[in-house]
C-alpha positions as a Markdown table, in Angstrom:
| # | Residue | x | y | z |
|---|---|---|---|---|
| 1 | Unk | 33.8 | -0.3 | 11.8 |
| 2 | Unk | 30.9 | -3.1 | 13.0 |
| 3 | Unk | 31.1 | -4.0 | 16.4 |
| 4 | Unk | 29.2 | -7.1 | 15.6 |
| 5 | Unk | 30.3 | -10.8 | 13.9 |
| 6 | Unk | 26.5 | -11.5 | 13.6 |
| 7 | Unk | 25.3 | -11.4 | 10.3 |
| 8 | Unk | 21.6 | -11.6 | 10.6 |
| 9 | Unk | 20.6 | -12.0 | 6.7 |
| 10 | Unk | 21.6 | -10.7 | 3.1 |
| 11 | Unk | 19.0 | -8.8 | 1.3 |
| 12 | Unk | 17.6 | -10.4 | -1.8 |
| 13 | Unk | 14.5 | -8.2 | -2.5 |
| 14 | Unk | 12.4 | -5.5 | -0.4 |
| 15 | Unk | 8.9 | -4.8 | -0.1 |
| 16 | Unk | 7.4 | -1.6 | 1.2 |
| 17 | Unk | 4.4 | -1.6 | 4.2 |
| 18 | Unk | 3.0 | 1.7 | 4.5 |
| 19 | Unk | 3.3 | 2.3 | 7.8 |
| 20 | Unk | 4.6 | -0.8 | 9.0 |
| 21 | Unk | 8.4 | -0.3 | 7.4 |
| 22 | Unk | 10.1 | -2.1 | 4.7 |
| 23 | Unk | 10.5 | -5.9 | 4.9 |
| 24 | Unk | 13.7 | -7.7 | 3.9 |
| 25 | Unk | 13.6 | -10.9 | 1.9 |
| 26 | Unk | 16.5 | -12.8 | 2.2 |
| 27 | Unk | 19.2 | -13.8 | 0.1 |
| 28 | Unk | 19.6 | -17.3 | 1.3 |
| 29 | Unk | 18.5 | -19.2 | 4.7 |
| 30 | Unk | 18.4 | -17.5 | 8.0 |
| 31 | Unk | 18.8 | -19.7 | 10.6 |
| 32 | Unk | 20.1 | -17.1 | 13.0 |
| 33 | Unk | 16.7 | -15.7 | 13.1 |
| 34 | Unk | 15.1 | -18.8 | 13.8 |
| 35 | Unk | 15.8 | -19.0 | 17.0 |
| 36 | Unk | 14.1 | -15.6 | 17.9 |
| 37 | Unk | 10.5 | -15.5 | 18.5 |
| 38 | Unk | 8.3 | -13.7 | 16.3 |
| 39 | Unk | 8.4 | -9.8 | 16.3 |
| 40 | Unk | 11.4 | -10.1 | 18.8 |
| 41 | Unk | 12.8 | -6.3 | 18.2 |
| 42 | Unk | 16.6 | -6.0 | 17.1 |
| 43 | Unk | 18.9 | -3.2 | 16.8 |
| 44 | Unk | 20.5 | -3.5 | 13.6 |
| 45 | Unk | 23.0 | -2.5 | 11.4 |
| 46 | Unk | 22.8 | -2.1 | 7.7 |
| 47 | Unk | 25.9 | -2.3 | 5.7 |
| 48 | Unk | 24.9 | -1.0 | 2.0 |
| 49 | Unk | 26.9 | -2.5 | -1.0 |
| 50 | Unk | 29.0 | 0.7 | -1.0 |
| 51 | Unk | 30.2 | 0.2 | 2.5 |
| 52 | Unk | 28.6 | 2.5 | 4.6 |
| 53 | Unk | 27.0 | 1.5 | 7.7 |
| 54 | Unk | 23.6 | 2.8 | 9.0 |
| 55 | Unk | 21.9 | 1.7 | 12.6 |
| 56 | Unk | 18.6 | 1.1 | 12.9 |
| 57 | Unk | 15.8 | -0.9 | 14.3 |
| 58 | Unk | 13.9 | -4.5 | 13.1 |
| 59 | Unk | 11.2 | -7.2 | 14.3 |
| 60 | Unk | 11.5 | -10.7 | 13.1 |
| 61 | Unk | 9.1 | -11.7 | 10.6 |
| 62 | Unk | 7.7 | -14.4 | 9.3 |
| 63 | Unk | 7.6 | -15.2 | 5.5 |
| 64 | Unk | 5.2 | -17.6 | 3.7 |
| 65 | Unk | 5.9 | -18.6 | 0.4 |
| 66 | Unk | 3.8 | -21.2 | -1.8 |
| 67 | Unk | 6.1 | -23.8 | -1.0 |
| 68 | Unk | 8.6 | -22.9 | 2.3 |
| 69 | Unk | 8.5 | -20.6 | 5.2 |
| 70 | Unk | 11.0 | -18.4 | 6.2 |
| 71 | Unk | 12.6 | -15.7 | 8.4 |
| 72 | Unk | 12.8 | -12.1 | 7.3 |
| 73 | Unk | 13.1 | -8.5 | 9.2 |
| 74 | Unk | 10.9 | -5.7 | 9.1 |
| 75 | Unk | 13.2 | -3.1 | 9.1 |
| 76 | Unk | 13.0 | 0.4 | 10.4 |
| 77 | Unk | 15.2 | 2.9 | 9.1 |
| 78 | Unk | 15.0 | 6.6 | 8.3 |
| 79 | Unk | 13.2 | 7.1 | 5.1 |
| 80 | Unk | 16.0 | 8.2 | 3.1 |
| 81 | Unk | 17.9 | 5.4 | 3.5 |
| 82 | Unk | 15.0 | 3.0 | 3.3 |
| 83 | Unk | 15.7 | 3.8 | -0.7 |
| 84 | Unk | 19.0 | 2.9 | -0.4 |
| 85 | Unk | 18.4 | -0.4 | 0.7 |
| 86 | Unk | 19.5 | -2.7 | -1.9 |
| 87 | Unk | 20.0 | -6.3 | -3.0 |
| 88 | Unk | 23.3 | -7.4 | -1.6 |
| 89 | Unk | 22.9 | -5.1 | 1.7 |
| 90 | Unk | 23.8 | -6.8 | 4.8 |
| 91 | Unk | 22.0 | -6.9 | 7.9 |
| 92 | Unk | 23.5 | -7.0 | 11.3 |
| 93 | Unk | 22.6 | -7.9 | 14.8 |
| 94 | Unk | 23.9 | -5.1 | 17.0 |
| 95 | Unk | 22.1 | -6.3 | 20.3 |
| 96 | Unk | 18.7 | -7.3 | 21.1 |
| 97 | Unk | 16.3 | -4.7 | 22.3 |
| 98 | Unk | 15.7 | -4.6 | 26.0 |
| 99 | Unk | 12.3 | -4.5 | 28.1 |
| 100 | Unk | 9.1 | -7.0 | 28.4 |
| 101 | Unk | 8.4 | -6.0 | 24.9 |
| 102 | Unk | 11.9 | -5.7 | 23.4 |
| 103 | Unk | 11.6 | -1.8 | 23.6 |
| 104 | Unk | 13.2 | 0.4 | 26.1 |
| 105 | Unk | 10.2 | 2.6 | 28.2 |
């Protein structure tokens, strides 16, 4: 079960970065992530269209488009699973990552 109500964005597409992670277009607007700052760091959860639930990690992101802007997550999940990823997976907040820099020392 999810411990969190907070449903960050829907995934609509994905595009790989090598070596960056895999960013996460959304489905519709994300006006939860607008109020983060850019690259904020999030402990997420990803809830496939099967179900199952995977925890990982992902930094706010900006997306520019010809006409709009929007919010979208750079996620940072386990390879494996990064295939999974699927239109129609969920993304959730867990918590916000702690630190001067969102990460833990």
């Amino acid at each position: 079960m999810l411990d969190s109500t907070v449903l960050l964005l829907r995934i609509a597409a994905t595009w790989p970065l090598p070596g960056l992670g895999l960013l996460a277009l959304p489905e519709g607007a994300t006006p939860r992530l607008v109020s983060y700052p850019l690259h904020t760091p999030l402990a997420v959860a990803a809830v496939l269209p099967n179900g199952r639930t995977h925890r990982g990690q992902a930094t706010v992101e900006e997306i520019a488009r010809t006409v709009s802007v929007e919010r979208g997550l750079l996620l940072d999940f386990s390879p494996v699973l990064i295939e999974q990823l699927a239109a129609g997976t969920e993304i959730w907040l867990l918590e916000e990552a702690a630190g001067p820099f969102g990460l833990e020392p």
